[in-house]
C-alpha positions in Angstrom: 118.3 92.3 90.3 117.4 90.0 87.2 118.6 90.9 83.8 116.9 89.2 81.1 118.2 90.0 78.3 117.0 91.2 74.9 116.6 87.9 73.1 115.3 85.8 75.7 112.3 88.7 75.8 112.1 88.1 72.1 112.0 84.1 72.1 108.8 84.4 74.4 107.3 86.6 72.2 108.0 84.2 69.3 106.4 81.5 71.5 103.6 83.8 72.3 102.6 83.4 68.6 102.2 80.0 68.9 98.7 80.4 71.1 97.7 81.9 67.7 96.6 78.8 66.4 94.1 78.4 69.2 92.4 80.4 67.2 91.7 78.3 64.1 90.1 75.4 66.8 86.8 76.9 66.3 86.7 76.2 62.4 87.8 72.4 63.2 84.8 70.5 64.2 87.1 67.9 65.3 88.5 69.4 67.6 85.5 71.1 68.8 84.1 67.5 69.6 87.4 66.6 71.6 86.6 70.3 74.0 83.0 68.6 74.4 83.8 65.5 75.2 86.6 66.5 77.5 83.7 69.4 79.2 81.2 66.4 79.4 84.0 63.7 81.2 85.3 66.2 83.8 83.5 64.6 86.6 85.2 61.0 85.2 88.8 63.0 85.4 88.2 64.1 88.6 87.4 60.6 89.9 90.6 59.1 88.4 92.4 62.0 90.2 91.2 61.1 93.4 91.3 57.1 93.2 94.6 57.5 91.8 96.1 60.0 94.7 93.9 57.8 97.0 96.0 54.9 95.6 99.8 56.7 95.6 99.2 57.5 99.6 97.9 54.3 100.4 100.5 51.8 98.8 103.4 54.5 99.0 102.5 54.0 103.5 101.9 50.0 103.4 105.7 49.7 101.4 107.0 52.1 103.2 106.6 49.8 106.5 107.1 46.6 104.4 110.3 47.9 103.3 111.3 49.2 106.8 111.0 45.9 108.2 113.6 44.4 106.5 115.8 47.3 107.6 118.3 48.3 110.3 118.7 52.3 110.7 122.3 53.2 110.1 123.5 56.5 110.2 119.5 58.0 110.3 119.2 55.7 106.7 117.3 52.3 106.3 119.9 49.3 105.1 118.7 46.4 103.9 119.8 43.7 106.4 120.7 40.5 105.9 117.0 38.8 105.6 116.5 40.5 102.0 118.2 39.6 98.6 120.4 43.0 98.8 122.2 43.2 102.6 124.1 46.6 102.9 122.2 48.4 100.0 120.9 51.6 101.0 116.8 51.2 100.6 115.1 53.7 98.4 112.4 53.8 100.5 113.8 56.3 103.1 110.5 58.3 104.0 106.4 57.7 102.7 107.0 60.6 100.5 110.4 59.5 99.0 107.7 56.2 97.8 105.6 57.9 96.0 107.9 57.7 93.5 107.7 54.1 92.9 103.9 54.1 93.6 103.1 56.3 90.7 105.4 54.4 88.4 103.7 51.4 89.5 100.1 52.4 89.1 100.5 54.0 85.8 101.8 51.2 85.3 104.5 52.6 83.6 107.9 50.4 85.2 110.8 52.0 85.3 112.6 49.5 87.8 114.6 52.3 89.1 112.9 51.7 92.6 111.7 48.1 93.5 111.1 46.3 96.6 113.2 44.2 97.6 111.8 42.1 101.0 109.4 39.4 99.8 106.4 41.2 101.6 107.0 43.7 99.3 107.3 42.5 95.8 104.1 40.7 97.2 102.7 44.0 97.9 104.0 45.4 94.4 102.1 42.9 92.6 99.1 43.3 94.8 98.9 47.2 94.0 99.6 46.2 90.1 96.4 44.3 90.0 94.6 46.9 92.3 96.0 50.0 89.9 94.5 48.2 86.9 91.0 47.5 88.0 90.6 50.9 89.9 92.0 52.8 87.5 90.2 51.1 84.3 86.8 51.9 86.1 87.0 55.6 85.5 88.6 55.3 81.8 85.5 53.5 80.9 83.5 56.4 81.6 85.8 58.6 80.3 85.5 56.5 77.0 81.9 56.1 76.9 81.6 60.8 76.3 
C-alpha cells in the first residue's frame, strides 16, 4: 500500500494553482500569436520529429558497426583493441540502442563528449552525421520560422 502523506497532497495542490495562469493567456495577444503560429507549424514539427528519429536510428546502426570493428568481445563486452587510440577501454557503444545516446547529442548538436568514437572510421562518420544533422535539420526550422 502507498501512503502519501498529508503535505505532499498539499504541495500538488499548491502546484495545481499554478495552471491558473493559463488562464490570463487569452488577454495577451502575444501569446495568443505564439498558440497560432505553433497550430499553423505543426505539420513543420512533425517533419523535424521524423528526420530527426530517421537520423538517431540511422547513424546510431552505421557507428554502431564502425565502432564494433575495432573491437574484440571480451566477457559479452566490446574492448577497443589495439588498432584504435584507446586499447583495453571498454567501448560505449555496447548495443544500437546504448548509441542513441551519442547520436542525439550529436545531431542536436549539443556535444557533450561523454561518448565519442574512437576508430578513425568513426570520428569520420561523427563528422559526416554533424554536417548531415545541420542541413537536415535546418530544412524544417526554416519553415517553422517562416509561421
Amino acid at each position: 500500500s502507498v501512503n502519501i502523506g498529508g503535505i505532499a497532497v498539499v504541495r500538488v495542490l499548491r502546484l495545481a494553482r499554478v495552471f491558473r495562469l493559463f488562464k490570463f493567456s487569452r488577454f495577451s495577444s502575444g501569446f495568443s500569436l505564439v498558440v497560432k503560429a505553433v497550430k499553423q507549424s505543426m505539420d513543420g514539427f512533425y517533419l523535424l520529429l521524423f528526420l530527426f528519429a530517421l537520423l538517431v536510428i540511422f547513424f546510431s546502426s552505421l557507428l554502431y558497426y564502425v565502432e564494433a570493428s575495432g573491437c574484440d568481445l571480451k566477457d559479452n563486452k566490446w574492448v577497443y583493441n589495439e588498432s584504435t587510440d584507446e586499447p583495453g577501454i571498454i567501448s560505449p557503444f555496447q548495443s544500437i540502442p546504448a548509441t542513441f545516446w551519442w547520436a542525439m547529442v550529436t545531431i542536436t548538436t549539443v556535444g557533450y563528449g561523454d561518448t565519442v568514437p574512437v576508430t578513425p572510421w568513426g570520428k569520420f562518420l561523427a563528422s559526416i552525421a554533424m554536417l548531415t544533422a545541420m542541413v537536415v535539420v535546418a530544412f524544417p526550422i526554416t519553415i517553422l520560422g517562416s509561421n
